[in-house]
C-alpha positions as CSV (number, residue, x, y, z in Angstrom):
1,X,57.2,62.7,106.0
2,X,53.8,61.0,106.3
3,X,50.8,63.0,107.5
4,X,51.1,60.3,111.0
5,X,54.3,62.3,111.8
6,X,52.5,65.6,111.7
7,X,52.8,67.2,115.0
8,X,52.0,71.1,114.0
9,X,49.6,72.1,111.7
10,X,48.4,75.7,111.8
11,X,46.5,76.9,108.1
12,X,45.9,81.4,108.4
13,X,46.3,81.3,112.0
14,X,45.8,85.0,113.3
15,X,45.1,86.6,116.2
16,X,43.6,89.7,116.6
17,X,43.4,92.5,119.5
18,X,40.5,95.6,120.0
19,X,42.5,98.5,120.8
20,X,40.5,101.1,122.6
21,X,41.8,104.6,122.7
22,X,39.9,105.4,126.0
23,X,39.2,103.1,129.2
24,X,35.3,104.7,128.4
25,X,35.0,103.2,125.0
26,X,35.2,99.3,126.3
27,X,31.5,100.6,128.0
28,X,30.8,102.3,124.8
29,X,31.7,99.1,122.6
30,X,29.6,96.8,125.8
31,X,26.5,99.0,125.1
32,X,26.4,100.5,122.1
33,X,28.8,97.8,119.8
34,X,25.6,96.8,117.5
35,X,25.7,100.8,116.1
36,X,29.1,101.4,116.0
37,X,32.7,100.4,116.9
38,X,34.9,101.9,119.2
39,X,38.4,100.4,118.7
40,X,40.3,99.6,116.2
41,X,42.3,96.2,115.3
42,X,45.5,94.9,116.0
43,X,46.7,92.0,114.3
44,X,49.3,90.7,115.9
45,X,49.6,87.3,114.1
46,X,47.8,87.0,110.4
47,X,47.7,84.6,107.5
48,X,50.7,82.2,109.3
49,X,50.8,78.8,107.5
50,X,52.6,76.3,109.1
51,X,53.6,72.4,109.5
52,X,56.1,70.7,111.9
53,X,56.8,67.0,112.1
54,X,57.4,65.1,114.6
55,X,61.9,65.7,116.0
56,X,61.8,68.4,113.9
57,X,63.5,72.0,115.8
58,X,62.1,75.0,114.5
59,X,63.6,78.5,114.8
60,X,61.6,81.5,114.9
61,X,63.2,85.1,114.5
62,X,62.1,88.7,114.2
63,X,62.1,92.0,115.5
64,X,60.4,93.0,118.8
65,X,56.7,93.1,118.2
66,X,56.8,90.8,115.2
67,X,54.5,88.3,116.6
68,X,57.1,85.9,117.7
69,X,55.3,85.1,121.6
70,X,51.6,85.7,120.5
71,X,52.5,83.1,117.9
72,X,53.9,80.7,120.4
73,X,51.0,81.5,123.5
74,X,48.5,80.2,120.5
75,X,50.7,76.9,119.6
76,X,50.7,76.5,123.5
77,X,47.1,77.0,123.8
78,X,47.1,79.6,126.2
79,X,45.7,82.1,123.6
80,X,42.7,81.2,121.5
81,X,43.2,82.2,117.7
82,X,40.5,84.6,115.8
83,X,41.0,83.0,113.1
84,X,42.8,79.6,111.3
85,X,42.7,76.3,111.6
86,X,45.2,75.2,114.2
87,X,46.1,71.7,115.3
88,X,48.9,70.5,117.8
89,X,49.5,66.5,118.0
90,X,50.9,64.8,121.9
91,X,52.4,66.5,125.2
92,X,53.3,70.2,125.1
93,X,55.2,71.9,127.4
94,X,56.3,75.6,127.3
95,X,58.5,78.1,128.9
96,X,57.4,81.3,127.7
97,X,57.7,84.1,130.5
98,X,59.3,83.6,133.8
99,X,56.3,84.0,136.3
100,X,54.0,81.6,134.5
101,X,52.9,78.3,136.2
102,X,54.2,79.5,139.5
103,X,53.5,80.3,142.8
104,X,55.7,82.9,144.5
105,X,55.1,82.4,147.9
106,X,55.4,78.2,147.7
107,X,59.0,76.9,147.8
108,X,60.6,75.6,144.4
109,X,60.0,72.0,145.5
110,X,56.3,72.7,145.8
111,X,55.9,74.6,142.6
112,X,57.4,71.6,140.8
113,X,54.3,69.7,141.4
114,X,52.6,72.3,141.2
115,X,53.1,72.7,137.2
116,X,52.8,69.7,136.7
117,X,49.6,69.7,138.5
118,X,48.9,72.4,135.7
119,X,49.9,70.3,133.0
120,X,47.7,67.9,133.6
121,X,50.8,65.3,135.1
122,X,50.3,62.7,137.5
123,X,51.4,63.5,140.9
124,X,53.3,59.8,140.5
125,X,55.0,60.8,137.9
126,X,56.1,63.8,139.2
127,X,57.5,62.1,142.0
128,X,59.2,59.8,139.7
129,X,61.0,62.7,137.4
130,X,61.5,64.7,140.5
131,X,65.5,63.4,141.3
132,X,66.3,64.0,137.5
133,X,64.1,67.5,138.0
134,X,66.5,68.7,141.1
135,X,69.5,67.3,139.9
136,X,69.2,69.7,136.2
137,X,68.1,72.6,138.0
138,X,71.2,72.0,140.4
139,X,69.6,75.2,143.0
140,X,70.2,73.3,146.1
141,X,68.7,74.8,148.7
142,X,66.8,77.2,147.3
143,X,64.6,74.5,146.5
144,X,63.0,74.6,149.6
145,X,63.2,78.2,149.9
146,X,59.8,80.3,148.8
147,X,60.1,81.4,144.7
148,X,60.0,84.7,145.7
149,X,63.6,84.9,146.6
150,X,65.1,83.4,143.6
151,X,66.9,85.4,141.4
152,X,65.8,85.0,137.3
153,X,68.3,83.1,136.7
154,X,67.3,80.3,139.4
155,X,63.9,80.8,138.8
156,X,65.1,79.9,134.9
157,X,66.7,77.1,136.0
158,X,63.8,75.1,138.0
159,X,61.1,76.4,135.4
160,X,63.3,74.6,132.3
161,X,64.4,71.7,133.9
162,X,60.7,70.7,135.2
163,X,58.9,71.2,132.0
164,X,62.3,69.5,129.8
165,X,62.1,66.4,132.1
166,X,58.4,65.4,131.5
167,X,59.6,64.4,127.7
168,X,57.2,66.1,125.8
169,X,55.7,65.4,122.4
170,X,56.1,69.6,121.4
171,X,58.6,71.2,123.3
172,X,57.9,75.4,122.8
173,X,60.3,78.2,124.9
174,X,61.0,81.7,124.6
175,X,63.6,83.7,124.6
176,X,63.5,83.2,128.8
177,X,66.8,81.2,128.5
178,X,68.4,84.4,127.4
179,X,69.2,85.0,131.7
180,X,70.8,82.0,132.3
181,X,74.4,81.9,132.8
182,X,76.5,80.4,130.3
183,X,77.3,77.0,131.8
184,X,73.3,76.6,132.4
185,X,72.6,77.4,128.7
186,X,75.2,74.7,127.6
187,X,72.9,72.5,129.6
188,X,69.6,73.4,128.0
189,X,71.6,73.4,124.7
190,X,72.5,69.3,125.3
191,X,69.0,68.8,126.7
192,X,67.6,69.8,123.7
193,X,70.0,67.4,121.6
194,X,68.5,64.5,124.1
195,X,65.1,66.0,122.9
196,X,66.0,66.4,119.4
197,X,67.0,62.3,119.4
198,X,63.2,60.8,121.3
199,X,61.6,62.7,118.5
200,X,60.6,65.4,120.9
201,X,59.1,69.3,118.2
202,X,61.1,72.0,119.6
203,X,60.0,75.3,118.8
204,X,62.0,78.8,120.2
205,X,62.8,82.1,119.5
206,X,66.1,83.3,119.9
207,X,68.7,86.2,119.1
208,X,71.1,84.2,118.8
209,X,72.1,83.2,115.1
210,X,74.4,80.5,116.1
211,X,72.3,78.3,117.7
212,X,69.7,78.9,115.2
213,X,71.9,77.5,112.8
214,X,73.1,74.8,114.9
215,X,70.2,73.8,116.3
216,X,67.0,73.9,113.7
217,X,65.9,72.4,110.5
218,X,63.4,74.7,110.2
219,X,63.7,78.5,110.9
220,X,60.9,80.8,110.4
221,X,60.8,84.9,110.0
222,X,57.8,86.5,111.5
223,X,57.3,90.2,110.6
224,X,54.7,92.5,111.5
225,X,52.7,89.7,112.2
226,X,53.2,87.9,109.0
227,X,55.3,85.2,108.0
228,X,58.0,86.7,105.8
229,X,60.2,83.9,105.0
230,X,60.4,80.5,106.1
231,X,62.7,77.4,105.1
232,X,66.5,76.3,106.3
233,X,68.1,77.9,108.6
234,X,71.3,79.4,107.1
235,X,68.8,81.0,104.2
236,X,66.5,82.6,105.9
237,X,69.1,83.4,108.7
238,X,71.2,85.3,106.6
239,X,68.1,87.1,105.1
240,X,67.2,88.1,108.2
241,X,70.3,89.8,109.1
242,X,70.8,91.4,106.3
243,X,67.4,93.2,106.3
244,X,68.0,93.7,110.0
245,X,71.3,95.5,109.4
246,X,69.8,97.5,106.2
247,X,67.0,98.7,109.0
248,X,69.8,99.7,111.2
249,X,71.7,101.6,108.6
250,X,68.6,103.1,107.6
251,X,67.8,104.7,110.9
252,X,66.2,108.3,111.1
253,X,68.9,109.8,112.6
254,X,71.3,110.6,109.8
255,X,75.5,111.7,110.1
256,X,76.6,115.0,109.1
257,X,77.1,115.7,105.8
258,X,80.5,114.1,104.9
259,X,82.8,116.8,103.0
260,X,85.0,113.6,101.6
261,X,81.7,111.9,99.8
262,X,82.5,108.3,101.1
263,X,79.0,106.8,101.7
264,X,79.0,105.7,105.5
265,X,75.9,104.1,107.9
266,X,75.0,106.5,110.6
267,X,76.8,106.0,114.6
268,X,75.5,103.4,116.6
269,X,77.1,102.5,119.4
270,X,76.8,101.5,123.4
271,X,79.0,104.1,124.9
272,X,80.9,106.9,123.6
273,X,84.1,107.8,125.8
274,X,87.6,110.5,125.1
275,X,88.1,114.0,126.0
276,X,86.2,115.1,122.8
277,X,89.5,117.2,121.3
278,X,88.5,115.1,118.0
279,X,85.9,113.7,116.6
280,X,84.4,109.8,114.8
281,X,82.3,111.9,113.0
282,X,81.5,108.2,110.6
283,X,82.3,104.6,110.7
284,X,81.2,101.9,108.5
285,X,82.6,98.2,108.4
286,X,82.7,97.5,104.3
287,X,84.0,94.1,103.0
288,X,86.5,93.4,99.6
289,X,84.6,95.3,97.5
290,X,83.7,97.8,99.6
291,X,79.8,97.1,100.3
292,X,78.7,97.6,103.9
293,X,78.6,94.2,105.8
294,X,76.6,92.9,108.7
295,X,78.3,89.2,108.3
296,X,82.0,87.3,107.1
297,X,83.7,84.0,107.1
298,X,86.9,83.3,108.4
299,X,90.1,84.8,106.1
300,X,88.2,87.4,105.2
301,X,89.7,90.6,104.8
302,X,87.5,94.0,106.1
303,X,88.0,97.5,106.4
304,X,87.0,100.1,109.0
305,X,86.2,103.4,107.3
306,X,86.4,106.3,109.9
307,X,85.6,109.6,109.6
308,X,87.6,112.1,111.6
309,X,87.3,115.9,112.5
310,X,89.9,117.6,114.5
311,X,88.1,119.5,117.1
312,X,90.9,121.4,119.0
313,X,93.3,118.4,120.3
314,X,96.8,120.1,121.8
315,X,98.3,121.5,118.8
316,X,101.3,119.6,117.2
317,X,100.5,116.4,119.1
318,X,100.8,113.3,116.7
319,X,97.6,111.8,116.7
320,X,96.2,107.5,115.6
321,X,93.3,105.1,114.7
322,X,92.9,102.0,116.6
323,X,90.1,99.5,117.0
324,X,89.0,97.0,120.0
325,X,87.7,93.8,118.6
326,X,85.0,92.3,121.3
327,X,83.0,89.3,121.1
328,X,79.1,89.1,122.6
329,X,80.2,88.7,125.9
330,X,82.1,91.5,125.8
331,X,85.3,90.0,125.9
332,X,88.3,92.0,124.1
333,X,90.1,89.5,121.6
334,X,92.1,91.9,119.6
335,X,93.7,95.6,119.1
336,X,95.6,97.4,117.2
337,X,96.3,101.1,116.6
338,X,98.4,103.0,113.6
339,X,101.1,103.5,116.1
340,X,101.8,100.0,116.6
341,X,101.8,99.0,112.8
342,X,104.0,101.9,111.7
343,X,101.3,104.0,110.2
344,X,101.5,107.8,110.2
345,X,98.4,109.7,109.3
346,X,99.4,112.9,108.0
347,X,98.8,116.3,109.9
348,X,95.4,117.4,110.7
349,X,94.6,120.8,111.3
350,X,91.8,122.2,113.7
351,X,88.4,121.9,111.6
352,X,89.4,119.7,109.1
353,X,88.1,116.3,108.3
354,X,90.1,112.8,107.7
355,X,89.0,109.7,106.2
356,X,91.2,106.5,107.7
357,X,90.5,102.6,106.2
358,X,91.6,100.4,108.5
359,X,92.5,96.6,106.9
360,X,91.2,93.7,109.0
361,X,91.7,90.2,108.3
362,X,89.2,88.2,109.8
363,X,90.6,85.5,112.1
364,X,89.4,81.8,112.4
365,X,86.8,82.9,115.0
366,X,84.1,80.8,116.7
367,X,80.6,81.5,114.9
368,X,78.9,84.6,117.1
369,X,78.5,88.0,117.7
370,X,81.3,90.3,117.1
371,X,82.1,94.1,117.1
372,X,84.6,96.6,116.9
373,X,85.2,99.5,119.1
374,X,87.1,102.5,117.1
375,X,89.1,104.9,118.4
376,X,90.9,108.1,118.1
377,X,93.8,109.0,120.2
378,X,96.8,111.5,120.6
379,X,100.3,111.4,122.3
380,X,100.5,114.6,125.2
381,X,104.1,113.4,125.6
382,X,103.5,111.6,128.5
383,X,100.9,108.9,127.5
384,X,98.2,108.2,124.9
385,X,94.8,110.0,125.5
386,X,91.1,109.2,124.1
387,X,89.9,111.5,122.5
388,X,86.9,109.4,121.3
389,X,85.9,106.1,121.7
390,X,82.5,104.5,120.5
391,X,81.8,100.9,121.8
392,X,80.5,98.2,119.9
393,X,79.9,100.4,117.0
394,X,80.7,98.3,114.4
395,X,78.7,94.8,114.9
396,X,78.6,92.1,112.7
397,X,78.3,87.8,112.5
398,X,80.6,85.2,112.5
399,X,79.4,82.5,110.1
400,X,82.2,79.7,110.0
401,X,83.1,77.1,107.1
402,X,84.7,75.0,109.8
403,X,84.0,74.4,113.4
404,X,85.5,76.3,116.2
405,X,85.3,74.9,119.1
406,X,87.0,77.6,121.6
407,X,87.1,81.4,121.1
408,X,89.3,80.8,117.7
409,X,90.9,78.5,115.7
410,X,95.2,78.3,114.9
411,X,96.6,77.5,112.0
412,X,97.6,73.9,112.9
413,X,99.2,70.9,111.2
414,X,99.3,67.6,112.1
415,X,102.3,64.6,110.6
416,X,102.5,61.2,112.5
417,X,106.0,60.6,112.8
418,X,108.6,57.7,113.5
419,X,109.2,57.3,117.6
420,X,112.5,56.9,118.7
421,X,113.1,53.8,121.0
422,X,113.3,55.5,124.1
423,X,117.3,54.5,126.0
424,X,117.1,51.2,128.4
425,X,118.8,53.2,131.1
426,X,116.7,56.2,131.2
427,X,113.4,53.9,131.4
428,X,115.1,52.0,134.5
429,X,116.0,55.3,136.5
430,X,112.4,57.2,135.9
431,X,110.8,53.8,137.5
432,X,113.5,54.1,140.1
């Protein structure tokens, strides 16, 4: 593209913060700075390079405190730079943290004009944007009711739908769509495709690998500050969940040592339920080949490795491995258990260990979020008890060859075949 399409051009933008130990040493640093320094620096943002053209969508990803917001505050201009050339072309809006550009004690219809007020809008044109304003928030009468009692969701609602009707030239949000409900989100996600097509620069951050990937041209990897990788967005995607999963499975915390000597990634997990008479001492998610994985395509087959120590469950009480497969909404999709497939695990004995693989074949899933729950369980005679459960433990992405367009896709075939003349006399009598 032609310098003319340039609409984002930052060259070593940084931004740095004093950090003073004491509430004393800001007087200190007032009087006596010349002589000596009392803080020390915090560079939040350092050395980013950076150019957007005009309609392109730029993704930005990291972990919390990489520098993803102080990066966007300084393309928004509400935070000067300390350093770097910086230069931002037309009409920017942004949505960065819910609270800013608002009143809370004037109704939504008044901080409408209000922000744009703060934009730097004509009150005209606000008038003139306002229907299409109220319509996309779709808050009815809350709009006339003070901001104060709006839930975050509402208050996301009228904040996006003000600044997304004005048509900017840079269009810059945060991760504040995160507390809308689903059917607002697909909203902002077609807005943004209406964007995408005037030639509007979108620039967010988001958790979410799918729409990073569906979305953007142009994904960038903040970390520390610095700007890791940048480039398209299934690359440095996948790069970035990878080293975020080799983070995870790096954690302090570390699992007992395993008296089998499989290799497994130490227990994360949401919540831990079962009446603790055994034991998920391990679990690890491991592809084909038996390598740990954070992401898989569709057809692919996985394993669960689990790592089981009888603790005392009722003794000669057959005992089985299940899993709960749950997408990010928490939504369960799937289950199985060793019961159900005919499996028997063996005896186990009071203190001693198992190691169970569990084969998986990955379904025709819609791109997302997954996890699987395992589970331990035993028959009392009566019924099937827990005796351990750890949620979401095993997480991992979705990242499709084809498109799914629901929760998952059947195998489907399609002919064309001959139609049969349909009888005379049945035609009359169903118009009878």
């Amino acid at each position: 593209m032609s310098r003319d399409e340039l609409a984002i051009r930052a060259v070593n933008l940084g931004k740095c913060y004093h950090i003073y130990a004491h509430p004393t040493d800001r007087l200190k640093q007032f009087l006596f700075g010349r002589r000596r320094t009392y803080y020390r620096e915090f560079w939040a943002n350092r050395g980013i390079d950076l150019e957007l053209y005009r309609g392109q969508t730029c993704g930005i990803v990291g972990a919390n405190g990489a520098g993803k917001t102080t990066l966007l505050q300084m393309l928004a201009g509400t935070l000067q730079p300390t350093e770097g050339e910086l230069e931002c072309r037309g009409r920017i809006t942004s949505l960065l943290e819910l609270g800013s550009g608002f009143n809370a004690e004037l109704t939504g219809r008044e901080n409408v004009f209000l922000n744009g007020a703060v934009l730097g809008v004509p009150r005209s044109e606000m008038e003139a944007r306002f229907e299409a304003i109220q319509r996309f928030a779709d808050i009815g009468d809350f709009l006339d009711q003070p901001v104060k009692t709006y839930s975050s969701g509402m208050f996301v609602r009228l904040a996006f739908s003000v600044l997304a009707n004005l048509e900017p030239d840079i269009f810059i949000v945060d991760e504040a769509l995160a507390v809308g409900d689903a059917y607002f989100r697909h909203r902002c996600m077609h807005r943004f495709h209406e964007l995408q097509e005037r030639g509007t620069t979108i620039l967010f951050v988001s958790h979410d690998a799918v729409s990073m990937k569906r979305l953007c041209d142009h994904v960038v990897w903040l970390e520390h500050g610095t700007l890791r990788q940048a480039g398209s967005p299934q690359t440095v995607v996948e790069s970035y969940l990878k080293a975020l999963f080799q983070q995870e499975v790096q954690a302090p915390t570390q699992p007992e040592p395993s008296t089998t000597g499989e290799s497994e990634t130490p227990l994360r997990f949401d919540q831990r339920s079962g009446d603790g008479s055994m034991e998920l001492l391990g679990a690890s998610l491991l592809d084909e080949n038996g390598a740990v994985l954070s992401s898989t395509d569709h057809d692919r087959d996985v394993s669960l490795r689990l790592r089981i120590v009888d603790r005392g469950r009722p003794a000669g009480t057959p005992w089985l491995a299940g899993y709960i497969l749950r997408n990010s909404k928490g939504e369960d999709l799937a289950s199985s258990n060793s019961r159900i497939e005919g499996a028997d695990l063996g005896a186990l004995g009071q203190g001693e260990e198992a190691l169970v693989s569990i084969h998986v074949r990955i379904p025709r899933l819609a791109e997302g979020s997954y996890s699987f729950s395992p589970s331990i369980a035993y028959d009392d005679g009566t019924k099937l008890v827990v005796a351990d459960q750890l949620d979401n433990a095993l997480v991992f992405e979705i990242s499709a060859r084809r498109d799914v367009y629901c929760i998952l896709s059947l195998e489907t075939s399609y002919a064309r075949v001959r139609a049969e003349p349909i009888a005379r006399g049945v035609s009359d009598a169903s118009r009878g």
